[in-house]
TIVEX-197628 format. One line per 5 residues: their letters; for each residue x, y, z of N, C-alpha, C. Coordinates in steps of 0.02 Angstrom, whole numbers, always signed. Each point is the difference from the previous one (the first is absolute). Example, Ala and Ser with C-alpha at 12.3 -4.5 7.8 and 13.67 -1.06 7.14 Angstrom:
as) +660,-284,+390,-45,+59,+0,+45,+60,+0 | -18,+53,-36,+42,+59,+3,-39,+55,+37
END
This chain:
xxxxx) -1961,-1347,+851,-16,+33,-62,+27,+71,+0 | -15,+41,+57,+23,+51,+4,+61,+0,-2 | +62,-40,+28,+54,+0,+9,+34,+8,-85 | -28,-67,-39,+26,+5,-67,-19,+59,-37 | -46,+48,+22,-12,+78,-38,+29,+39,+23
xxxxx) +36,+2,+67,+48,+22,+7,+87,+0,-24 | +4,-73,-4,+62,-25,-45,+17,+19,-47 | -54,-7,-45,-1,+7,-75,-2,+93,-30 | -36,+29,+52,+4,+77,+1,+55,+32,+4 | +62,-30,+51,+62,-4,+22,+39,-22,-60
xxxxx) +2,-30,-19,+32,-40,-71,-16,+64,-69 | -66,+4,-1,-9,+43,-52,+46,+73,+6 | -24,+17,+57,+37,+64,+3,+63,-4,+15 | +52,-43,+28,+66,-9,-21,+35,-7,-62 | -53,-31,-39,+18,-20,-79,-10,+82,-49
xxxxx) -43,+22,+33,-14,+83,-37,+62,+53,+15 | +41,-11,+64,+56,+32,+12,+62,-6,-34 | +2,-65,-48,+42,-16,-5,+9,-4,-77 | +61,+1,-22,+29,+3,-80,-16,-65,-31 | +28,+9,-83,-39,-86,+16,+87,-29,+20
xxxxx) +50,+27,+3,+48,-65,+30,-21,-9,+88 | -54,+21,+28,-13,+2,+49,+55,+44,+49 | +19,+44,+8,+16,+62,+28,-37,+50,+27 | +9,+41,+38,-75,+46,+9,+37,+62,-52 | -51,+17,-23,+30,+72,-72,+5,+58,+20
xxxxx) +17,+6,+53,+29,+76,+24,+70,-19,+64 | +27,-53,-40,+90,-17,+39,+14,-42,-66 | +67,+6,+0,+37,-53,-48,+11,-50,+11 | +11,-42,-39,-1,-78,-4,+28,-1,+66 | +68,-23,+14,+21,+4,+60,+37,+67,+29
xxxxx) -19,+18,+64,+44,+60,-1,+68,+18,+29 | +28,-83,+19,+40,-6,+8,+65,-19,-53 | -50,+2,-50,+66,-38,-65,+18,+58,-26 | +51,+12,-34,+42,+44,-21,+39,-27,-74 | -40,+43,-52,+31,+6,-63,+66,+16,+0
xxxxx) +58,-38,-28,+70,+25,-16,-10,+15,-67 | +31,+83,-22,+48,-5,-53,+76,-1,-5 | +24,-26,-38,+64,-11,+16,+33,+10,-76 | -5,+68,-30,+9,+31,-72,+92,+8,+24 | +10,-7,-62,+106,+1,+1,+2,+74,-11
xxxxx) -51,+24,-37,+14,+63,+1,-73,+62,-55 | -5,+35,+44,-40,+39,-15,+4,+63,-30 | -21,+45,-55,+10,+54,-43,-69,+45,+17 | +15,+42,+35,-44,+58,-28,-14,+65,-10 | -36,+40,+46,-5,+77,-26,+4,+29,+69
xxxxx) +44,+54,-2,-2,+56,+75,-31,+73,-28 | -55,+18,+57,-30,+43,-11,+9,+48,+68 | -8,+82,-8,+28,+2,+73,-83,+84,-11 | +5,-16,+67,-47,+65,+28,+1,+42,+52 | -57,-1,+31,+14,+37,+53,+5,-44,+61
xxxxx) -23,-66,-17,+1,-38,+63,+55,-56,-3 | +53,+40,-37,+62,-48,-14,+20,-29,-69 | +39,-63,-6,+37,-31,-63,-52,-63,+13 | -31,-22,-69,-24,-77,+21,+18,-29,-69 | +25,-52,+17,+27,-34,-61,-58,-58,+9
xxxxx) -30,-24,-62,-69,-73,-2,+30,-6,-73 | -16,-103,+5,+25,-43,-42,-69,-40,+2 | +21,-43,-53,-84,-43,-1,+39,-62,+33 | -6,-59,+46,+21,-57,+37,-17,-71,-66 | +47,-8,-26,-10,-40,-64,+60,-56,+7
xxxxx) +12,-79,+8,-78,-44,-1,-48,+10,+63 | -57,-1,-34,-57,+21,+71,-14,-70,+1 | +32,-45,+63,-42,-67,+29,-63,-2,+10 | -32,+31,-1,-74,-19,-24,-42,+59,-28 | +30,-16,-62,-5,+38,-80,-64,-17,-18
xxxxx) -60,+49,+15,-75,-44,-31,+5,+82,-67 | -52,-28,-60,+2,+42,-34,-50,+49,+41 | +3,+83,-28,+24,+59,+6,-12,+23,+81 | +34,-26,+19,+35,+21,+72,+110,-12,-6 | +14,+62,+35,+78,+8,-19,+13,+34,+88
xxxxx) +68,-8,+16,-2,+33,+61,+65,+57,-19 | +22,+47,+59,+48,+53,-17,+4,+11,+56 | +85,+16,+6,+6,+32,+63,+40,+75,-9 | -15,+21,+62,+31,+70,+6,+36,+11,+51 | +51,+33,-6,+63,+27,+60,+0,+70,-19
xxxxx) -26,+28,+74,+9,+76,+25,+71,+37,+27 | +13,+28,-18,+52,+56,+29,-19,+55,+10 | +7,+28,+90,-40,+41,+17,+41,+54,+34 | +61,+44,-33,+38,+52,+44,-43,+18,+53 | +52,-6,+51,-48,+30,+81,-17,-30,+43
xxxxx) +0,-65,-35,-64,-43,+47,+31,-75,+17 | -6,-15,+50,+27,-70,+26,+74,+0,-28 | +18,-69,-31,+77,-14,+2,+40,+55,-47 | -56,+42,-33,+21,+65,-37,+6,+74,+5 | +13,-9,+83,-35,+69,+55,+54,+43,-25
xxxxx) +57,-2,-8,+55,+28,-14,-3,-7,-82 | -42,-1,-47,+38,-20,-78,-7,-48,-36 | -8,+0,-34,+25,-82,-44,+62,-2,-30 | +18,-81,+19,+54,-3,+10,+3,-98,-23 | +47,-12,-34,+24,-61,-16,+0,-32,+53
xxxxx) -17,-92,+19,+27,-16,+42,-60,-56,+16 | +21,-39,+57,-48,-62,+8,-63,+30,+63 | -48,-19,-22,-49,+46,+65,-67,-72,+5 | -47,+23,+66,-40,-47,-5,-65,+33,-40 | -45,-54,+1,-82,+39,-35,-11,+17,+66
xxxxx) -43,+55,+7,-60,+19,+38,-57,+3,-13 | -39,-14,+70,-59,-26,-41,-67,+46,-7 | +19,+53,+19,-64,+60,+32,+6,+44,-89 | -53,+0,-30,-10,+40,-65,-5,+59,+32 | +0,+12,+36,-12,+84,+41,+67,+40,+5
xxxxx) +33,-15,+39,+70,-6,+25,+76,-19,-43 | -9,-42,-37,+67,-52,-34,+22,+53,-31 | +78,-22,-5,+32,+50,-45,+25,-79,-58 | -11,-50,+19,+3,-60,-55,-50,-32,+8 | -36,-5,-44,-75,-76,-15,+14,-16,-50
xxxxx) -34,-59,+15,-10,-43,-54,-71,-32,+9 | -46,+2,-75,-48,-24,+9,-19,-23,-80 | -31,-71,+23,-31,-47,-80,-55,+26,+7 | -39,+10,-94,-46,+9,-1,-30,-45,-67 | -60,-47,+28,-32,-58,-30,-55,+41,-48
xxxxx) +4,-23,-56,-21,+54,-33,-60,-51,-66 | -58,+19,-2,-43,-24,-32,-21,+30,-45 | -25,-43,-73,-22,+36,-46,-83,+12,+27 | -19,+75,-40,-73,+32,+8,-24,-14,-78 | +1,-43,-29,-12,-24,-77,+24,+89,-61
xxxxx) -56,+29,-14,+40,+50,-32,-11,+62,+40 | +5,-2,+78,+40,+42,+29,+75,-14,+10 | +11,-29,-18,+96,+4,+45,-8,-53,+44 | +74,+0,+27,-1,-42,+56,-14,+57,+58 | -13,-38,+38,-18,+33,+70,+50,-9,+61
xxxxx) +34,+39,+64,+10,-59,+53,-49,-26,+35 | +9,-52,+20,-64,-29,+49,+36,-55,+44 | +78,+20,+16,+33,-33,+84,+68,+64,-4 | +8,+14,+64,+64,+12,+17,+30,-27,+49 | +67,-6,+1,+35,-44,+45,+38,+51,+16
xxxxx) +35,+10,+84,+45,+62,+13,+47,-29,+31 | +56,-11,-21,+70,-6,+31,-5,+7,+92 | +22,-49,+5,+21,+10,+79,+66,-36,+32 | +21,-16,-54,+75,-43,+35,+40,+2,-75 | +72,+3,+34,+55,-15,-69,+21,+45,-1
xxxxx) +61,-7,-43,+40,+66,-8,+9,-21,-105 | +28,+86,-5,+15,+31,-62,+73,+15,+13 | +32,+2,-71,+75,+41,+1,-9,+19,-36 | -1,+69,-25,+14,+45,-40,+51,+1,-16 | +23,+10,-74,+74,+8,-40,-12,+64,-33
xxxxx) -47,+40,-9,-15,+36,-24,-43,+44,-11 | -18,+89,+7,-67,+17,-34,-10,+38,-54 | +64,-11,-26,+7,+30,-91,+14,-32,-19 | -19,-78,-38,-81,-17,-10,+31,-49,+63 | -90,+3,+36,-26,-37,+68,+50,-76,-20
xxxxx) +25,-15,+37,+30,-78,-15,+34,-18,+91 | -39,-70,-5,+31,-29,+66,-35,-97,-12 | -7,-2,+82,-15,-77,-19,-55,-10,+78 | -41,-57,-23,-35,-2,+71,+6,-77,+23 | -13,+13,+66,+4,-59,+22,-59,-35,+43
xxxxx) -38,-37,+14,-47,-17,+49,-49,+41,+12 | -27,+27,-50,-53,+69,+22,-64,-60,+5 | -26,+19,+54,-65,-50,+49,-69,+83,-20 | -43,-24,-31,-44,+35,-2,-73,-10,+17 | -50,-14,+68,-28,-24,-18,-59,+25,-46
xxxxx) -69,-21,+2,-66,+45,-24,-41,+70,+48 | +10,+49,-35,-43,+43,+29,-43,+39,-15 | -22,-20,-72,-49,+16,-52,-29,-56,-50 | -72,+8,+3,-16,-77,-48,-89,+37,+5 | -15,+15,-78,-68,+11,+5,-31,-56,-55
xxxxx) +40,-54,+2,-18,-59,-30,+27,-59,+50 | -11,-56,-23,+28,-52,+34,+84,-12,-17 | +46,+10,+50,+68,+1,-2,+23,-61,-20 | +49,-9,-39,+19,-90,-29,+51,-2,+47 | +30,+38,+50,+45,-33,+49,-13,+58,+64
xxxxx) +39,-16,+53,+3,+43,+70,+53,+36,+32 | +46,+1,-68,+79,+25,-10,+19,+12,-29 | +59,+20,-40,+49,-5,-55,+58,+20,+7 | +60,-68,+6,+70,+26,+5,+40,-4,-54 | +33,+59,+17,+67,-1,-66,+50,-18,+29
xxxxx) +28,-61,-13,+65,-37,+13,+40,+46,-1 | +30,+15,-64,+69,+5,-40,-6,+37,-57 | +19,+62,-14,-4,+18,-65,+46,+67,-17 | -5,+18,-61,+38,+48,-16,-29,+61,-39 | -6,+77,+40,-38,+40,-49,+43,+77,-33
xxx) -28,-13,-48,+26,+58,-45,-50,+56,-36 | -8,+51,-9,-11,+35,-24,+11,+18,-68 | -56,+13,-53,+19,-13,-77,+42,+80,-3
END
């Protein structure tokens, strides 16, 4: 008797951990799977400060497009720093993956609606593999290839445990 109040206590509280696709809700579905986008080509805006040039585009078709959630990514240019220690400068380079340090990142940001607040972010993904070529930074234009990002922000339940960009092409409006 005791044994089955133990079972069933065990059961309950596994079932309370868990989403209803049965996941536990503080990791993503799997965290080994990895969202591809694979956009022909991307348009957007360069903004520059003190902590560099960042050009962000919205990632459109989003493979798993739920309504008001949209994702965006951003590419840093950081004079000084990592593959940019000397300058910026045209040319094929890898991501780095340290937001501290990089003189190139790249990072997706999963972005949820707050009903009539705005959208919110609530995942970031940070570049850690792949390379960029720059063709340009009057206006930002190059192309990426294989950028591997996995999760390193999620104050909701993450819909994946990655996100790679195949192949694509970015420009600056």
């Amino acid at each position: 008797m005791r044994y089955r109040v133990v079972v069933r206590l065990l059961a309950l509280l596994a079932l309370a951990a868990c989403s209803d696709e049965g996941t536990p809700t503080d990791a993503p579905a799997d965290a080994n799977l990895c969202m591809d986008f694979t956009n022909s080509a991307l348009a957007g805006q360069t903004s520059s400060s003190q902590d560099g040039t960042i050009f962000s585009a919205d990632l459109t078709p989003n493979p798993m497009q739920e309504v008001g959630q949209y994702w965006s990514i951003g590419l840093r240019f950081v004079p000084g720093r990592g593959v940019f220690n000397d300058g910026l400068a045209t040319g094929t380079y890898s991501i780095e993956s340290d937001p501290e340090t990089c003189g190139l990142c790249a990072t997706v940001y999963w972005h949820v609606s707050g009903g009539h607040t705005g959208y919110h972010v609530r995942g970031t993904y940070q570049g850690d593999a792949g390379t960029v070529t720059i063709t340009s930074f009057a206006p930002v234009s190059g192309s990426m290839q294989n950028i591997h990002m996995p999760l390193t922000f999620a104050d909701l339940q993450a819909p994946t445990g990655c996100v790679r960009v195949v192949s694509t092409t970015f420009a600056s409006n």
